[in-house]
KEVEXMAR-673880 format. One record per atom (N, C-alpha, C, O): residue number from 1; residue in one letter; atom name; x, y, z. Coordinates in Angstrom, 1 decimal. Layout:
+-----+----+----+--------+--------+--------+
|   i | aa | at |      X |      Y |      Z |
+-----+----+----+--------+--------+--------+
| NUM |  A | CA |      X |      Y |      Z |
...
+-----+----+----+--------+--------+--------+
END
This chain:
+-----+----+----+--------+--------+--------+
|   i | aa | at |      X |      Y |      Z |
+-----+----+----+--------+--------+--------+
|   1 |  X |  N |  166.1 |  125.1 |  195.4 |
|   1 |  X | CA |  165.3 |  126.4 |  195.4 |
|   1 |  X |  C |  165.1 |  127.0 |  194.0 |
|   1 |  X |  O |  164.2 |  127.8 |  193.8 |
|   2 |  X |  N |  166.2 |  126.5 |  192.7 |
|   2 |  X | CA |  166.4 |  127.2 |  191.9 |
|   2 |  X |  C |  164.6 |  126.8 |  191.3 |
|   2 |  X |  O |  163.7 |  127.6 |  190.9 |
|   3 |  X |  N |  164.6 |  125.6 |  191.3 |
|   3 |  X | CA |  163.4 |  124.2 |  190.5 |
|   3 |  X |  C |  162.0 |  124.7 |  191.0 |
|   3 |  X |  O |  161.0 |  124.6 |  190.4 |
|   4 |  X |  N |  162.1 |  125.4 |  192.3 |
|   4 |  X | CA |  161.0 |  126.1 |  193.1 |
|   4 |  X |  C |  160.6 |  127.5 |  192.2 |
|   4 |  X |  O |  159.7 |  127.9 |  191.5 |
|   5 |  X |  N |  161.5 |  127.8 |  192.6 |
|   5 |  X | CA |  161.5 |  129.8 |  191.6 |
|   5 |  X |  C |  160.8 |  129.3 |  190.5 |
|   5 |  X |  O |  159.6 |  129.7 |  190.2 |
|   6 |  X |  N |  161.6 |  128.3 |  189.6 |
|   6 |  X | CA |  161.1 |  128.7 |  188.2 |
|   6 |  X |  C |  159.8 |  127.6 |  188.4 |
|   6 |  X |  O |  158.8 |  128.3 |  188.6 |
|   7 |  X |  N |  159.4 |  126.3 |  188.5 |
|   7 |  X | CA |  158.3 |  126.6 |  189.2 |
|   7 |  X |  C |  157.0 |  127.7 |  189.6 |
|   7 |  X |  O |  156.0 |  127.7 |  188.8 |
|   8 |  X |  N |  157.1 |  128.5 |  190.6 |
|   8 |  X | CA |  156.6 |  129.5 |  190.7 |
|   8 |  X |  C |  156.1 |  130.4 |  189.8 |
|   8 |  X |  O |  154.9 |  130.6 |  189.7 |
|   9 |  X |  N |  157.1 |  131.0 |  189.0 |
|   9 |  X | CA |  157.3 |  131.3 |  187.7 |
|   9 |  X |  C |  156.6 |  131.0 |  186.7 |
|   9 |  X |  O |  155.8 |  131.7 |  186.1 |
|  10 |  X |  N |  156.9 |  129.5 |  186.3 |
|  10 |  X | CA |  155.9 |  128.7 |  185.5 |
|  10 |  X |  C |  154.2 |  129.0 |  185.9 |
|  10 |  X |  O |  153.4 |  129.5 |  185.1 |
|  11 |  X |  N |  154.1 |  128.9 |  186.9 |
|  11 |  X | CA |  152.8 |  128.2 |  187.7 |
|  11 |  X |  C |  152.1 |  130.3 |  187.1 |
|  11 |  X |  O |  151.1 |  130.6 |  186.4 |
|  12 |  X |  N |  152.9 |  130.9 |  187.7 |
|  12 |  X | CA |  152.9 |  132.5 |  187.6 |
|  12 |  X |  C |  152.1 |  132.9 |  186.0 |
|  12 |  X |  O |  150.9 |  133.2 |  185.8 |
|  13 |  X |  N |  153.2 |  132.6 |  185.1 |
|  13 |  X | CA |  152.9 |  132.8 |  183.8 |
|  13 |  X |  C |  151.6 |  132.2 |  183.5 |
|  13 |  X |  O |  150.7 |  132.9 |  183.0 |
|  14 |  X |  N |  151.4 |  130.8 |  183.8 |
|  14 |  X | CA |  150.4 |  130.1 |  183.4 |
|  14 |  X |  C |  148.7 |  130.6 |  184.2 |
|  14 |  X |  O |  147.5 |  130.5 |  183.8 |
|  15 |  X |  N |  149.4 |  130.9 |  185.2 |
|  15 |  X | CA |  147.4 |  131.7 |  185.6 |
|  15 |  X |  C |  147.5 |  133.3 |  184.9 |
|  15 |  X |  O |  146.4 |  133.8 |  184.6 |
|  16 |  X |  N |  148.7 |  134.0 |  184.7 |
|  16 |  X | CA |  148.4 |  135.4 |  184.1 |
|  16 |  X |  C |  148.0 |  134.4 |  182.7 |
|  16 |  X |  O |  147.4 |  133.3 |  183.0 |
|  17 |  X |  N |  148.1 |  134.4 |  181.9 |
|  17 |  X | CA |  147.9 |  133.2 |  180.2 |
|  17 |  X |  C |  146.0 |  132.7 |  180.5 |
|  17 |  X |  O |  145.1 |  133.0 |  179.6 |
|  18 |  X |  N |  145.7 |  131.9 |  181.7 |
|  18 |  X | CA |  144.7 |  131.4 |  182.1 |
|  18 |  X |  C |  143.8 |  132.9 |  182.1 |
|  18 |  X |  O |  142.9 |  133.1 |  181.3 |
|  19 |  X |  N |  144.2 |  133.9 |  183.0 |
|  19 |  X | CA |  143.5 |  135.0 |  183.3 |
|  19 |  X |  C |  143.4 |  136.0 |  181.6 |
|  19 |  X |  O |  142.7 |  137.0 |  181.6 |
|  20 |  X |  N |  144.0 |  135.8 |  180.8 |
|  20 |  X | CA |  144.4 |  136.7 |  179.9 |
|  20 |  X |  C |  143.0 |  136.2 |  178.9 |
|  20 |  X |  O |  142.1 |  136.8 |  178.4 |
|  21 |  X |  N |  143.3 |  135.0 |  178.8 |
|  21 |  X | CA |  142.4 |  134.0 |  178.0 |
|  21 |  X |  C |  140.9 |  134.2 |  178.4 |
|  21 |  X |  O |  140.1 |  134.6 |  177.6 |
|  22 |  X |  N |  140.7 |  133.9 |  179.6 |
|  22 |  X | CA |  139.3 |  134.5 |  180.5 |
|  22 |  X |  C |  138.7 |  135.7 |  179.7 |
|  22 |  X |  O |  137.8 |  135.7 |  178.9 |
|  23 |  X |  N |  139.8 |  136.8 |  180.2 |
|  23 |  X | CA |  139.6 |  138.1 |  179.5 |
|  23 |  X |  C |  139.0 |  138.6 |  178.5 |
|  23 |  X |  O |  138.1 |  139.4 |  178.5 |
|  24 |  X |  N |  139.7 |  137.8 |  177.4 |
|  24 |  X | CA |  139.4 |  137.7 |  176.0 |
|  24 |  X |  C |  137.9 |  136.9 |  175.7 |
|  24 |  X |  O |  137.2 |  137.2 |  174.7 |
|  25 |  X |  N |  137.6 |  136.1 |  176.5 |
|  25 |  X | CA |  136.7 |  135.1 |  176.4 |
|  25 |  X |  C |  135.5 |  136.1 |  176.6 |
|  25 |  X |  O |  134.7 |  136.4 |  175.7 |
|  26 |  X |  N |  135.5 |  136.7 |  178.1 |
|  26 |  X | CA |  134.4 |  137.7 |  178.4 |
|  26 |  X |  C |  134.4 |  138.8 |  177.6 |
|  26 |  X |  O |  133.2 |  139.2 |  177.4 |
|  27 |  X |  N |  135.3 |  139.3 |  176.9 |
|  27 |  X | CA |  134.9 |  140.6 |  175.8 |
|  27 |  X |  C |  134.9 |  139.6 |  174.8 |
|  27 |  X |  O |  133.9 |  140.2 |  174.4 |
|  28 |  X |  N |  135.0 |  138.5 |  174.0 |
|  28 |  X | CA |  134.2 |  137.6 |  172.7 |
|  28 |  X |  C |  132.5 |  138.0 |  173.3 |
|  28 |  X |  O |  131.6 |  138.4 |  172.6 |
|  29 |  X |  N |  132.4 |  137.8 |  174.6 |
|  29 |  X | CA |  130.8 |  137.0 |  175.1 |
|  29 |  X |  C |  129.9 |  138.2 |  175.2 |
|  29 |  X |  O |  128.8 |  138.0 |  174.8 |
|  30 |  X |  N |  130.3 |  139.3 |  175.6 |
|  30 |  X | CA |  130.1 |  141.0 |  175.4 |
|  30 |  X |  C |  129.9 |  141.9 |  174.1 |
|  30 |  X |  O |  129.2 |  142.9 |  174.0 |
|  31 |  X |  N |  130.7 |  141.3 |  173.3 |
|  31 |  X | CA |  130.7 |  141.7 |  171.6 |
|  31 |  X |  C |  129.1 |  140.8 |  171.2 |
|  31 |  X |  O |  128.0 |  141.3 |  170.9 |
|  32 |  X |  N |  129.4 |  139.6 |  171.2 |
|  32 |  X | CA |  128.5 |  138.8 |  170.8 |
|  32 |  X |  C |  126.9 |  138.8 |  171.6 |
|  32 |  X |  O |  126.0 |  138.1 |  171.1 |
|  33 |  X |  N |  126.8 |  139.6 |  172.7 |
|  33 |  X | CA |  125.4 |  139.9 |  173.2 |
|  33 |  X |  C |  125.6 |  141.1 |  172.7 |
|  33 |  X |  O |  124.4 |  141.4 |  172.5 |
|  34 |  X |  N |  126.3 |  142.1 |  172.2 |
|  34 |  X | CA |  125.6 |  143.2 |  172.3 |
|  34 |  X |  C |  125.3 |  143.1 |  170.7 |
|  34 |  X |  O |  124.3 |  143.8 |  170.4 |
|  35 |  X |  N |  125.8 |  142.7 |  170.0 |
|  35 |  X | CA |  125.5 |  142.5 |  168.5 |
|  35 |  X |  C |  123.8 |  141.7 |  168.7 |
|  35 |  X |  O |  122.8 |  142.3 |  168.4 |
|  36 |  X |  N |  123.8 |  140.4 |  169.1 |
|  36 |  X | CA |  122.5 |  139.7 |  169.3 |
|  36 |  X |  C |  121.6 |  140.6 |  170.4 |
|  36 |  X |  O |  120.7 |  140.0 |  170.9 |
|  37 |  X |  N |  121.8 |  141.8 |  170.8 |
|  37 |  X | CA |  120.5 |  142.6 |  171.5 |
|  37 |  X |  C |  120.3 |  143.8 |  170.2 |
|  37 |  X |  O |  119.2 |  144.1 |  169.7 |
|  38 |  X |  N |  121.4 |  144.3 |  169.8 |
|  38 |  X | CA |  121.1 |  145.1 |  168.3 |
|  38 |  X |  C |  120.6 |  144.5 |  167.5 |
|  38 |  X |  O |  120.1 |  145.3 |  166.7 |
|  39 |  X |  N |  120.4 |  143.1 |  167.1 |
|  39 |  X | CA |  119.6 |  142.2 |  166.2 |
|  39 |  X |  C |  118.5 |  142.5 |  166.6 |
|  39 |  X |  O |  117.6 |  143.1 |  166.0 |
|  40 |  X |  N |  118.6 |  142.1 |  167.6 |
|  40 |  X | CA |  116.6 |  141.3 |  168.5 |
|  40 |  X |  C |  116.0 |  143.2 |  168.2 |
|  40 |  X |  O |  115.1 |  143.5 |  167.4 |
|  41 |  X |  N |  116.4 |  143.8 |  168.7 |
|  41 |  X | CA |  116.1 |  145.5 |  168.8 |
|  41 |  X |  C |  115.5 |  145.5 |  167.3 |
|  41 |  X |  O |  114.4 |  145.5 |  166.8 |
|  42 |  X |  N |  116.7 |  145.5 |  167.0 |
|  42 |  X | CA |  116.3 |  146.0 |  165.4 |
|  42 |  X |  C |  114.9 |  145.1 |  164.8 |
|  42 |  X |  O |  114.1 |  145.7 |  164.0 |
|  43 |  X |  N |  114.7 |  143.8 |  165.1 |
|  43 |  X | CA |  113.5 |  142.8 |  164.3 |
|  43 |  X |  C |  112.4 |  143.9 |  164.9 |
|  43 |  X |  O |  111.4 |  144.5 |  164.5 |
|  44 |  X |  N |  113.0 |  143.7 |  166.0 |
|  44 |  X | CA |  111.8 |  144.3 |  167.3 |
|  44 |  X |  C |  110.6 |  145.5 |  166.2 |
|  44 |  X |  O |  109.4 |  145.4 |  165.9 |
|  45 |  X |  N |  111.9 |  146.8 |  165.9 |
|  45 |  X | CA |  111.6 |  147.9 |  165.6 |
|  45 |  X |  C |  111.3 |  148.0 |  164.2 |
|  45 |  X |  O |  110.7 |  149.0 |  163.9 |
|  46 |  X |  N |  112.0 |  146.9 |  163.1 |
|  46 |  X | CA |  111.0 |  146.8 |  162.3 |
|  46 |  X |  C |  109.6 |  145.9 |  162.0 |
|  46 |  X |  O |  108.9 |  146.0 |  161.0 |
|  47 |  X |  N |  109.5 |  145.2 |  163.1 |
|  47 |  X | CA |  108.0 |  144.4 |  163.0 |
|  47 |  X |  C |  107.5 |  145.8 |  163.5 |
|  47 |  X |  O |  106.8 |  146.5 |  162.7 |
|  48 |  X |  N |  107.7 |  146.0 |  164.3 |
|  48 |  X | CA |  106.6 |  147.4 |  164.9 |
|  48 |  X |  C |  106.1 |  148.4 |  163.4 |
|  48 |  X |  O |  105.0 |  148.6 |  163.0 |
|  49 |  X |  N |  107.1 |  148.7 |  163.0 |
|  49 |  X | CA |  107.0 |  149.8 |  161.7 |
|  49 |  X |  C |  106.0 |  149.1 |  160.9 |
|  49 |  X |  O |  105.0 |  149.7 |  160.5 |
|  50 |  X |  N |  106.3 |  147.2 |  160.7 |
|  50 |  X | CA |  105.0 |  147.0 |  159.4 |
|  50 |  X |  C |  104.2 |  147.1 |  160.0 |
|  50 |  X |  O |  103.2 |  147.5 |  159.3 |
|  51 |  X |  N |  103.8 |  146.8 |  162.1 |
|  51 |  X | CA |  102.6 |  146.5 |  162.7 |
|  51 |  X |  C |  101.7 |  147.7 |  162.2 |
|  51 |  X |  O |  100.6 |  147.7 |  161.6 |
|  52 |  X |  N |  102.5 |  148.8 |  162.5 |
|  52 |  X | CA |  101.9 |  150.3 |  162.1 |
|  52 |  X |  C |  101.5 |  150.8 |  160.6 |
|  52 |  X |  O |  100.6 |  151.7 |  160.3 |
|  53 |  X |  N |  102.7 |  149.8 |  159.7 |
|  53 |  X | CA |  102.1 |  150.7 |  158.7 |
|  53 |  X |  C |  100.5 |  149.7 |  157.9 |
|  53 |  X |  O |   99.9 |  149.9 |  156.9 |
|  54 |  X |  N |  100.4 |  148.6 |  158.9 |
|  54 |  X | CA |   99.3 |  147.6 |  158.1 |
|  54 |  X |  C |   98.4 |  148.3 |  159.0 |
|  54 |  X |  O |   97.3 |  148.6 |  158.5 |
|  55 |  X |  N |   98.6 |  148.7 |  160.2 |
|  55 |  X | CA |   97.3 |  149.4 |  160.8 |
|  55 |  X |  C |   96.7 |  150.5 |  160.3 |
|  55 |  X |  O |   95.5 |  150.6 |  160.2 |
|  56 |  X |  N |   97.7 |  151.5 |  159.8 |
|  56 |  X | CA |   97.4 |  153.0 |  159.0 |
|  56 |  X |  C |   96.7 |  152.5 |  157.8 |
|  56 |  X |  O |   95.8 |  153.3 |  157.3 |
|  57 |  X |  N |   97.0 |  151.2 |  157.1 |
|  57 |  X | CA |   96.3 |  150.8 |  155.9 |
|  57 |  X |  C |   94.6 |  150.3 |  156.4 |
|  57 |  X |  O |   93.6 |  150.7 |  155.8 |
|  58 |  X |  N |   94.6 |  149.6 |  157.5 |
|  58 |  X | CA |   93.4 |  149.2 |  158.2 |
|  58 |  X |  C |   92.6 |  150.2 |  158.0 |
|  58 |  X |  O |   91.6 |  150.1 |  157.3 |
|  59 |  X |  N |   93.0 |  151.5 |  158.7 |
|  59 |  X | CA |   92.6 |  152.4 |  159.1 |
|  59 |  X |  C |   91.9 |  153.4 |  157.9 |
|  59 |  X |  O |   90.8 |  153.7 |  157.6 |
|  60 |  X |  N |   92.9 |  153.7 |  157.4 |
|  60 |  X | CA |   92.5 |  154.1 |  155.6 |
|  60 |  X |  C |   91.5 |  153.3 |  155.1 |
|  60 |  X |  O |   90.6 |  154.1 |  154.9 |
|  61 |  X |  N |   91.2 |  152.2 |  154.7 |
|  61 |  X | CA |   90.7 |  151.5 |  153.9 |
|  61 |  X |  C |   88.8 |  151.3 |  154.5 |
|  61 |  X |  O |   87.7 |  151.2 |  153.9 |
|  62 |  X |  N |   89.1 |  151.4 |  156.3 |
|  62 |  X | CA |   87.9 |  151.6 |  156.7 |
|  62 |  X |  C |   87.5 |  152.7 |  156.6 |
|  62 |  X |  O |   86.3 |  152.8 |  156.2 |
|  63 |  X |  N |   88.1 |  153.9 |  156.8 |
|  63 |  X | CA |   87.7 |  155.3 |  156.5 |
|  63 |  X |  C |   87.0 |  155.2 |  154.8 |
|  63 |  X |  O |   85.8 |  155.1 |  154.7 |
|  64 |  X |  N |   87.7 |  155.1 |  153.9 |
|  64 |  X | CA |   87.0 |  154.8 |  152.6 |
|  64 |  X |  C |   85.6 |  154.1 |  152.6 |
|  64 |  X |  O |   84.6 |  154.7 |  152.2 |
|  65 |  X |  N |   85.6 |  152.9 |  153.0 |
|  65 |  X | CA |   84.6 |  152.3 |  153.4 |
|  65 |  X |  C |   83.6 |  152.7 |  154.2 |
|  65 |  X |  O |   82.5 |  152.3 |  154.0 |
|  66 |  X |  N |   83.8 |  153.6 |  155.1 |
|  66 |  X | CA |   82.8 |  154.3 |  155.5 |
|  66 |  X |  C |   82.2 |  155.7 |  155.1 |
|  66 |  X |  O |   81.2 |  156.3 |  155.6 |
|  67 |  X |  N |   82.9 |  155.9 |  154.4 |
|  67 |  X | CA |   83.1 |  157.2 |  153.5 |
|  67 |  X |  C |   82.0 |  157.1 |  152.7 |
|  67 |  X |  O |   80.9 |  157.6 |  152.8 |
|  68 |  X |  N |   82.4 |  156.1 |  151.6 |
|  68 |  X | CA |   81.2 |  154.9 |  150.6 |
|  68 |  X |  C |   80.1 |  154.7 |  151.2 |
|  68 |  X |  O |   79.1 |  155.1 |  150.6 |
|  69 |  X |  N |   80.0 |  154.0 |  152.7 |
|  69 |  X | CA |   78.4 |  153.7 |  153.1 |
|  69 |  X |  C |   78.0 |  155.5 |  153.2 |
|  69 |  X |  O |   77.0 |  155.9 |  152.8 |
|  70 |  X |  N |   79.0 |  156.3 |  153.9 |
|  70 |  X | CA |   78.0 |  157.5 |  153.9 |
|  70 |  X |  C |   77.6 |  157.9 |  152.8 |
|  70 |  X |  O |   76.5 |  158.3 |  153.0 |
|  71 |  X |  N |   78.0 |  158.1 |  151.4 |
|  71 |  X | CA |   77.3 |  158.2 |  150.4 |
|  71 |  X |  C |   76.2 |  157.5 |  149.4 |
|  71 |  X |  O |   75.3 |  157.9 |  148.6 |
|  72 |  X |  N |   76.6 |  156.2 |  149.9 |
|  72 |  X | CA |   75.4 |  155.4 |  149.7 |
|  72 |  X |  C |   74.2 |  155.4 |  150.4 |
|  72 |  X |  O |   73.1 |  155.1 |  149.9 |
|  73 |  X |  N |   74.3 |  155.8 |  152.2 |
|  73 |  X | CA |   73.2 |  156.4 |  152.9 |
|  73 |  X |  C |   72.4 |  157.4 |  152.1 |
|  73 |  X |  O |   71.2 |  157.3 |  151.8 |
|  74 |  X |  N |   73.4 |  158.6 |  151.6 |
|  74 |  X | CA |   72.8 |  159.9 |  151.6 |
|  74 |  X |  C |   71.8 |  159.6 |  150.0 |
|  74 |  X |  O |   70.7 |  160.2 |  149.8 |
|  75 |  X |  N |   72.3 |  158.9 |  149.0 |
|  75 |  X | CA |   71.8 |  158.3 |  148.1 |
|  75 |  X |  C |   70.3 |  157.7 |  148.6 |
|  75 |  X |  O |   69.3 |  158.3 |  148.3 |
|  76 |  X |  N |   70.3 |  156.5 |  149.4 |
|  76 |  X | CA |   69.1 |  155.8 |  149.6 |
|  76 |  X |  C |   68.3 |  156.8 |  150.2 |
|  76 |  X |  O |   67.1 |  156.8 |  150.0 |
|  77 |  X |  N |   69.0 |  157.9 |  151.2 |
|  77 |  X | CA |   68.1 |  158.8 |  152.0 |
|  77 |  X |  C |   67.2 |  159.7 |  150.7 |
|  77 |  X |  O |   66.0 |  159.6 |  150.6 |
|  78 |  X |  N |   68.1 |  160.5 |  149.9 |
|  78 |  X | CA |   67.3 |  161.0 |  148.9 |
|  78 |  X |  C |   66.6 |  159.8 |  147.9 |
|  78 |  X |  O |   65.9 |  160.6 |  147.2 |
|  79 |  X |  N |   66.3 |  159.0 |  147.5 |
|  79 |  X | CA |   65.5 |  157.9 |  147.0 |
|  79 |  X |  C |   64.1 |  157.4 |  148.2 |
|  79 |  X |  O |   62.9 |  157.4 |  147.8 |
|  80 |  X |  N |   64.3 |  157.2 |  149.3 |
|  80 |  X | CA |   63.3 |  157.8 |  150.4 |
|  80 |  X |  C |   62.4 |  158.6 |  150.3 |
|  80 |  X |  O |   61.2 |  158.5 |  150.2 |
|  81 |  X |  N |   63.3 |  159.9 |  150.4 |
|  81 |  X | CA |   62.2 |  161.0 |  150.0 |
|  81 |  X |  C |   61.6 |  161.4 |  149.0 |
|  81 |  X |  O |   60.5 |  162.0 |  148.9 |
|  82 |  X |  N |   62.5 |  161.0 |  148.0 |
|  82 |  X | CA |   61.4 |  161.3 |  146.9 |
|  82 |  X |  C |   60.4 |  160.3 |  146.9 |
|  82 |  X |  O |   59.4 |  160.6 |  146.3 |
|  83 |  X |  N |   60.4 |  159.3 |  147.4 |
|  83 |  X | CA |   59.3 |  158.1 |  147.2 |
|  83 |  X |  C |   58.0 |  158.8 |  148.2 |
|  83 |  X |  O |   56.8 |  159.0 |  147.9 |
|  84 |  X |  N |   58.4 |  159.1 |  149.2 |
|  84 |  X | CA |   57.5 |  159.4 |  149.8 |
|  84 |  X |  C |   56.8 |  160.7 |  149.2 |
|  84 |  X |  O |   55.7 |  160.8 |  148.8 |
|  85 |  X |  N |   57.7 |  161.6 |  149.1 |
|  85 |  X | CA |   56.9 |  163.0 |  148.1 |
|  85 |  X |  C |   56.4 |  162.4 |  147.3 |
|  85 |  X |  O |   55.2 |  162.7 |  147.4 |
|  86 |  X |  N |   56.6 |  161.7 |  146.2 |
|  86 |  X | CA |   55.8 |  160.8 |  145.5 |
|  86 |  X |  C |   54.7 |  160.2 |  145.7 |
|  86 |  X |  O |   53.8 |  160.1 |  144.8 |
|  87 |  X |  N |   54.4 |  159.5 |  147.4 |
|  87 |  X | CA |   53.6 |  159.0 |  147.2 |
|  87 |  X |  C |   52.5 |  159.7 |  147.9 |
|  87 |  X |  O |   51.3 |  159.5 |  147.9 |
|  88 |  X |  N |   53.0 |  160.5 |  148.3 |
|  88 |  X | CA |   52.1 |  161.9 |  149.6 |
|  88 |  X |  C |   51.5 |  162.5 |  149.0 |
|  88 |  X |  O |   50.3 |  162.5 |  149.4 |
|  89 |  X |  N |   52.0 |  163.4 |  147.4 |
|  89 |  X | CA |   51.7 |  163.8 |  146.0 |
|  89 |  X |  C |   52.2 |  164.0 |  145.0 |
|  89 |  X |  O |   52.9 |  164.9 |  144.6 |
|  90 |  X |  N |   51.5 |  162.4 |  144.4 |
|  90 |  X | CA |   51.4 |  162.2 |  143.6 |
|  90 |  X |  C |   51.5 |  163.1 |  141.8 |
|  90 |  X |  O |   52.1 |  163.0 |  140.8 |
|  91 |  X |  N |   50.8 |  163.7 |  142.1 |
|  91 |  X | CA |   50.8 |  165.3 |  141.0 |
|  91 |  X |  C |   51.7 |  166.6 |  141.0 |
|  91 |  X |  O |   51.5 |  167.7 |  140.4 |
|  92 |  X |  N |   52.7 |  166.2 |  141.8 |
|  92 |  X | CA |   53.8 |  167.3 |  141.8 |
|  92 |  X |  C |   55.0 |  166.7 |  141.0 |
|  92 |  X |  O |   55.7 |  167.4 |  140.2 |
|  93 |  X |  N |   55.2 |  165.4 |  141.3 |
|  93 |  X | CA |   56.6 |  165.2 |  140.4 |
|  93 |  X |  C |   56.3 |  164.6 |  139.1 |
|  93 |  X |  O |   55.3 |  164.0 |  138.7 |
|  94 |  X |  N |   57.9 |  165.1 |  138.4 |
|  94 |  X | CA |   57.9 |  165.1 |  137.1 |
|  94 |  X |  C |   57.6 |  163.7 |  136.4 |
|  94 |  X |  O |   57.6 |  163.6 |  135.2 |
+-----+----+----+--------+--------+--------+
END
């Protein structure tokens, strides 16, 4: 009975050791997702910032550009009219 006890004992120690190990295994595997979901997050949220700030540049650069055609409109519009006052009469402009 003595060889049984310790036995028991043995067998005892060796699944708390088994379960301790486990333990440790599942907080390693918990550390290590939550660090790789703080990664992925973080790529996440700086791709987003350049998505935005190349859009704000998009966005700017067409504003300018459209800014330019409106001045170049209002250019051609006054070169229009004078052509035509020009050509309507002749004897008025300089």
């Amino acid at each position: 009975t003595l060889i049984c006890c310790s036995l028991f004992f043995v067998n005892f120690a060796l699944d708390l050791y088994i379960i301790h190990q486990f333990s440790n295994a599942e907080n390693q595997i918990e550390i290590q997702l939550s660090e790789g979901e703080q990664q992925v997050y973080g790529d996440i949220e700086r791709e987003i910032a350049a998505a935005r700030q190349n859009q704000e540049e998009v966005i700017y650069a067409s504003n300018t550009w459209v800014k330019q055609l409106a001045e170049i409109r209002e250019d051609f519009d006054g070169i229009i009219h004078y052509i035509t006052q020009a050509t309507a009469n002749p004897n008025t402009l300089i």
